[in-house]
N, C-alpha and C positions, 0 to 999 in steps of 0.2 A: 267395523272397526270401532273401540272402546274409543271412548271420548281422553281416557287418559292414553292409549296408546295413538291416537292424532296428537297428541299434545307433545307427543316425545316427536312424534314422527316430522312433525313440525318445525321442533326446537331443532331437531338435529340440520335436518335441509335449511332453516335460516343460518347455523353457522356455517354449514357446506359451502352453501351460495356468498356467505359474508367472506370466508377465506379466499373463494376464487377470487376478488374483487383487491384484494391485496396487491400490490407490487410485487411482483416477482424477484426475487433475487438471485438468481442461478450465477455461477462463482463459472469465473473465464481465466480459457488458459492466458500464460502469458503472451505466448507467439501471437496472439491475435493483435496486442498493442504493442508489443516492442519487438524490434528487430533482430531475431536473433541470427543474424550473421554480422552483427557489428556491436561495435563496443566504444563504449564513451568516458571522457574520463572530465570531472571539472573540481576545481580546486578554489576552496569561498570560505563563508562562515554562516552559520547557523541561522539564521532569522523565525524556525517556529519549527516546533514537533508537532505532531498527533499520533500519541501512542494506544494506538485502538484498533480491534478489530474491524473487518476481518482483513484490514493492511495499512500499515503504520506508512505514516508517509512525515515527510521533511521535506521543511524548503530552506535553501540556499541560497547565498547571493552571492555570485560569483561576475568574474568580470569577461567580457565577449572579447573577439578576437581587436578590437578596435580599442579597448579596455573602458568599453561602459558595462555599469553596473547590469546585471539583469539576475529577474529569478528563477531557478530551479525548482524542479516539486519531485523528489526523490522516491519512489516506492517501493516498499520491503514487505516483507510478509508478513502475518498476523503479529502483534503485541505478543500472544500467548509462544507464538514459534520462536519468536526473536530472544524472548525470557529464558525461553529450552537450549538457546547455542550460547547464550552466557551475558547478552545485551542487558543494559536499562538503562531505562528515562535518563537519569543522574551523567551515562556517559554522554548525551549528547544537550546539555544547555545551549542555551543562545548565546550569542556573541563567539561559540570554538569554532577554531579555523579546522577545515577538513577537505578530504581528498576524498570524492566518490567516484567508483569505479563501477559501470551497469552497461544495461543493455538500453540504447536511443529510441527514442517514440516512432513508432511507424508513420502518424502524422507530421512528422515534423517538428514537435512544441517540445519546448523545453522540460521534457519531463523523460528520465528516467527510472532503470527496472533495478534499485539498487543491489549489486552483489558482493561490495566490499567498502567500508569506509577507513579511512586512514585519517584518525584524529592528530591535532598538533604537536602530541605528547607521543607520536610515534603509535599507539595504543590503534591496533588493526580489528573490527570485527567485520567478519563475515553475514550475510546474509544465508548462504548456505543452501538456499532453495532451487530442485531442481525444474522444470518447468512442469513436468504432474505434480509437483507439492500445492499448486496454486490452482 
């Protein structure tokens, strides 16, 4: 073997071995963390977005059945998907009151699999996704 063809053979197997070494990211169905034979509904206001892939998520603060405050962490599908059924950033600021309607954590924690939001102003979107979209 040619001293420049070790040189490639080389370059190449260091980044082979540098990728393996990576974090995995492999994208999971929904039914693994939320429930889908039940449905949740909680009604709060805004306290923080993150409009970013590969799943936009929102937290709420809504009040528990005793009426203390506690937080929600809402999760929706990609930024890019949510863009496509008609969503953005703008409709959801801090401080708006909202109704979200999804599927409950399999663990128990307060986190849903958001499928529809119902802002103060009436103004409903959907999340739209069905569980192979994710």
């Amino acid at each position: 073997m040619s001293t420049k063809s070790l040189s490639v053979f080389t370059a190449i197997t260091g980044a082979v071995l540098f990728t393996m070494t990576l974090p995995a990211t492999a994208h999971h169905s929904i039914a693994l963390q939320f429930d889908m034979t039940k449905t949740v509904s909680i009604e709060g206001t805004i306290t923080g977005l993150e409009w970013r892939n590969p799943h936009a998520w929102l937290t709420v603060e809504a009040p528990n059945e005793a009426g203390e405050m506690e937080l929600w962490q809402v999760e929706f599908g990609s930024a890019n998907s949510l863009i496509r059924r008609g969503w953005r950033p703008d409709d959801l600021p801090v401080g708006t009151g909202i109704e979200v309607h999804g599927l409950p954590a399999r663990d128990g924690s307060r986190t849903i699999d958001g499928e529809e939001v119902i802002l103060s102003n009436g103004k409903t979107l959907l999340d739209g996704s069905a569980p192979g979209d994710r």
